[in-house]
Structures are given as structure tokens and as C-alpha cells.
C-alpha positions, 0 to 999 in steps of 0.5 A: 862312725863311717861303718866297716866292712868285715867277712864280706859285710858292711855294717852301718855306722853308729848313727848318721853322720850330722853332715850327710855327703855321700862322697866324703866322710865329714864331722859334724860338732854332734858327731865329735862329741859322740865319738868322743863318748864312743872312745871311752866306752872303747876303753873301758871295753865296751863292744862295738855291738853293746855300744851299737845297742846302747845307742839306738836304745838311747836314741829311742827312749831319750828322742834324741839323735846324738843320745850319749851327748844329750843331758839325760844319758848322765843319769839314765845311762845306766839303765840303759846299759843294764837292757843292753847287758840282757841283749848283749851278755857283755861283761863290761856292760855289766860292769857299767850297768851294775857298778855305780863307780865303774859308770861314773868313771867312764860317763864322768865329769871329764866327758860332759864337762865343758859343754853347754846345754839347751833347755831340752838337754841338746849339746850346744857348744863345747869348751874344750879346754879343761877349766876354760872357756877361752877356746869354744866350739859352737856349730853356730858361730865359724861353722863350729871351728875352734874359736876365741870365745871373746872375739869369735876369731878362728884359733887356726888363723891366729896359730898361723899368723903367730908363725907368720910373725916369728912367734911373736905374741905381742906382735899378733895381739897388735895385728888382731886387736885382741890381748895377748893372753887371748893369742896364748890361749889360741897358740897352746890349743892348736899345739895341743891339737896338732900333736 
């Protein structure tokens, strides 16, 4: 995301970081969402070097900062990695490419689902919770922190104060005006992301 060093060179990152600081490494809700595209090409055993191709190209054709994200990359990607594959030679991109089945598999339902979309096809928010809208990342609302989709209060804030209250959830529903299956929701998301 940063770039690396190696032998002596520096290689860039992927793409610019959304949150630009020259003395910190920070995520933007943008970048989050690519990386987690850019892991399951790396798990299916895409190079850094095809992925590299693949998202410039991306960028180029789609006119898009943040391509693996961006609607179009669910159809369009193939073709994409089949140009990558003529510059590169890298088999899993040719796998990619070719292989109908082995794209689905990597660029399938599990990474597009849950994020909504503008009418130009740019991520806009992501429910990270299979199957729920409960929990909601939204750049536009708590600077894209996890947060109760219903009532915008920070899932952090009411992990803590679920602590706090001896892990009484009932207790913390009363505190916050907000139902217990809302507290449930938060307490479960900040378990599953802490471990």
C-alpha cells in the first residue's frame, strides 16, 4: 500500500493513498476496500507486478482512482487481466483471464457484497457484516469509523462502554437509548475485529 524497499529500490505503492500524509501511513475507506481486493488476488496468486499492471490499466480505462472497487471492474476485469497476462506471462493471471469460474471465484460476490454504490459506479459506503446492514462504514458520517447504521453511534464507543457496564447489554441499550440488538450487533463486530 506504502510501497517497500528491495535490493536497494523503492517501489511505489499501488496507488496514492486516499489520506495523503507525508509522515504517516493512514487508510482511507477507498483504500480499505482496494486492499482487500488486492489480498484475494494475492491469494489466488496473482503477482504484485500483475496486480500493479492491472490496476493502473484499470484506472486508465475505467477513469477511476480506486478501479478494483469501482462497478465496472465486476465485468470488465477480465479483460483486463487478459492485457495484463500479454505484458506480464503470469499464469494466475492467465487463469484469471481465461477461466470464467477462477474470476468469479476471486472477484466474486463476497468482495463486492455489501458495498453500495453511486450512479457512477464509485463505493460509497460498505456493510461489512455479511447479510446485515447493522454495522455500516460510510466516509461521510463518523470519518468512516464502524458505525450503528440506525443511529450513527460509533460500534468502538459502545464496545467500550459494554465493558465498562460489566457486559451488560441491557445496561448499555438504557445508556444509549438504542436496543439491545443494536448493542449486540456493535459488541459482536468489535469481537470479530479484534481478533
Amino acid at each position: 500500500m506504502f510501497g517497500y524497499k528491495s535490493d536497494g529500490i523503492q517501489h511505489s505503492g499501488l496507488w496514492t493513498p486516499e489520506l495523503a500524509e507525508p509522515e504517516e501511513n493512514l487508510l482511507g475507506f477507498h483504500d480499505l476496500l482496494e486492499i482487500r481486493f488486492v489480498h484475494a488476488f494475492r491469494k489466488h496468486g496473482v503477482s504484485l507486478q500483475a496486480i500493479r499492471s492491472a490496476s493502473r490499466q484499470a484506472r486508465e480505462i475505467f477513469d477511476q482512482s480506486y478501479p478494483f472497487t469501482c462497478k465496472r471492474f465486476q465485468t470488465d476485469g477480465r479483460s483486463i487481466f487478459a492485457m495484463v497476462f500479454d505484458e506480464t506471462g503470469d499464469e494466475a493471471i492467465l487463469d484469471l483471464a481465461k477461466r470464467q469460474y477462477a474470476f468469479k471465484q476471486v472477484i466474486g460476490p463476497s468482495l463486492y457484497e455489501g458495498i453500495d454504490y453511486t450512479g457512477e459506479g464509485k463505493a460509497q459506503r460498505w456493510y461489512p457484516v455479511k447479510r446485515s446492514k447493522a454495522i455500516v462504514l460510510d466516509p461521510n458520517r463518523n470519518f468512516g469509523k464502524p458505525v450503528l447504521s440506525s443511529t450513527g453511534v460509533d460500534t468502538a464507543v459502545i464496545y467500550h462502554a459494554y465493558l465498562a457496564e460489566g457486559k451488560d447489554a441491557k445496561r448499555v441499550s438504557m445508556i444509549f437509548e438504542i436496543p439491545a440488538a443494536a448493542v449486540d450487533a456493535a459488541v459482536t463486530f468489535e469481537h470479530r475485529i479484534a481478533a
